[in-house]
LUMMITI-641838 format. One record per residue (C-alpha): x, y, z; residue in one letter. Coordinates in steps of 0.2 Angstrom, whole numbers, plus 5000, padded with zeros to 4 digits. Layout:
<<X,Y,Z>,A>
...
***
This chain:
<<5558,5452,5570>,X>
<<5559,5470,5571>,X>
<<5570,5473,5557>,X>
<<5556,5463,5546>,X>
<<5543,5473,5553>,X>
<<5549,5491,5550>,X>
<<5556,5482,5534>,X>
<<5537,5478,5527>,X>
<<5531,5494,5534>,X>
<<5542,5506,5523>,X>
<<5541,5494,5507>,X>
<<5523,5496,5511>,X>
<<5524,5516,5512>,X>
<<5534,5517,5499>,X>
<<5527,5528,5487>,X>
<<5532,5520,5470>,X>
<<5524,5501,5480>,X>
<<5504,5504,5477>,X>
<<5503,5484,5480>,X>
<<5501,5485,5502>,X>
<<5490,5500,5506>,X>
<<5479,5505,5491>,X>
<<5468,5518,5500>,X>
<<5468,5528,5515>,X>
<<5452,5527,5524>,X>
<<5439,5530,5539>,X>
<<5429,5517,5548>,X>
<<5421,5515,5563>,X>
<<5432,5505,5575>,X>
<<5432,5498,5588>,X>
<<5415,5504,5590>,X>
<<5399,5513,5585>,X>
<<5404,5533,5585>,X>
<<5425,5530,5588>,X>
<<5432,5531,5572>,X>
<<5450,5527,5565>,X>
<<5461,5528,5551>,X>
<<5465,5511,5541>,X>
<<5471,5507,5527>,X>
<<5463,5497,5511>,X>
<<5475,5480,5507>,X>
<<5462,5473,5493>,X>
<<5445,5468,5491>,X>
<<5438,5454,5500>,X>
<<5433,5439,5490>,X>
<<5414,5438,5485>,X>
<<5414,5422,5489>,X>
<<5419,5424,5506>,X>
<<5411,5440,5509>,X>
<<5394,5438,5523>,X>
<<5385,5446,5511>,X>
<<5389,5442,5492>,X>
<<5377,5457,5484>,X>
<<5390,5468,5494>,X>
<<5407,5474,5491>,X>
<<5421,5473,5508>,X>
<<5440,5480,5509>,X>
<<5451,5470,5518>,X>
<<5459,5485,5529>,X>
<<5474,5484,5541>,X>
<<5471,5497,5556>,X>
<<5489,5499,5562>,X>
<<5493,5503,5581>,X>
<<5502,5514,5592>,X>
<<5515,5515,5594>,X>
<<5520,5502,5585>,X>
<<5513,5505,5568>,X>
<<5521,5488,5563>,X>
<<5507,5476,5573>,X>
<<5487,5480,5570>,X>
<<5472,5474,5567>,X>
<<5465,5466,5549>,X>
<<5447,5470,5546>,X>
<<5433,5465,5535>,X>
<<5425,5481,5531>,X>
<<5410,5483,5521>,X>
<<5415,5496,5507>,X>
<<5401,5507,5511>,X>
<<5407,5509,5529>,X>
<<5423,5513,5525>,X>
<<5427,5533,5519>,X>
<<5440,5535,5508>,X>
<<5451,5551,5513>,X>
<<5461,5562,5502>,X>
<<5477,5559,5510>,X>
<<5493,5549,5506>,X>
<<5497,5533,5515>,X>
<<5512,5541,5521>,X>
<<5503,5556,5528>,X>
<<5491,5544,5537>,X>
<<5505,5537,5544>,X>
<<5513,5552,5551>,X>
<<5496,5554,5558>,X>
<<5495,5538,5568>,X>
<<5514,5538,5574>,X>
<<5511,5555,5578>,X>
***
């Protein structure tokens, strides 16, 4: 299990692989003014979105120290801030 874990995780950070993490972002989590670095996966689907005029990522907010378990939101795109920085950066970051 932990072999397929790191396994996904550096496919996933692999620079050539844009398929896992498309965008590195900034949402509020797990609360109102606490704010964390995740990653988009893809957009959620209009027609399960709570509001279908909006648009909402799907975003995986990795943990510490095990960046391999996290948490899967549904974030709506206007909540989340897309940073300038690579998805391996971000990573570093969050290990770190």
């Amino acid at each position: 299990p932990i072999y397929s874990g790191i396994k996904q995780l550096v496919q996933a950070l692999n620079p050539d692989d844009q398929s896992s993490f498309k965008q590195v972002v900034l949402i509020e989590f797990p609360k109102r003014g606490v704010y964390t670095v995740g990653f988009v996966t893809s957009e959620f689907g209009t027609h399960l979105s709570p509001n279908q005029s909006d648009t909402y990522y799907t975003v995986f907010v990795p943990t510490t120290p095990n960046p391999t378990s996290g948490f899967f939101l549904v974030v709506n795109k206007n909540d989340a801030q897309i940073l300038s920085m690579s998805r391996q950066e971000a990573m570093t970051m969050i290990i770190s």
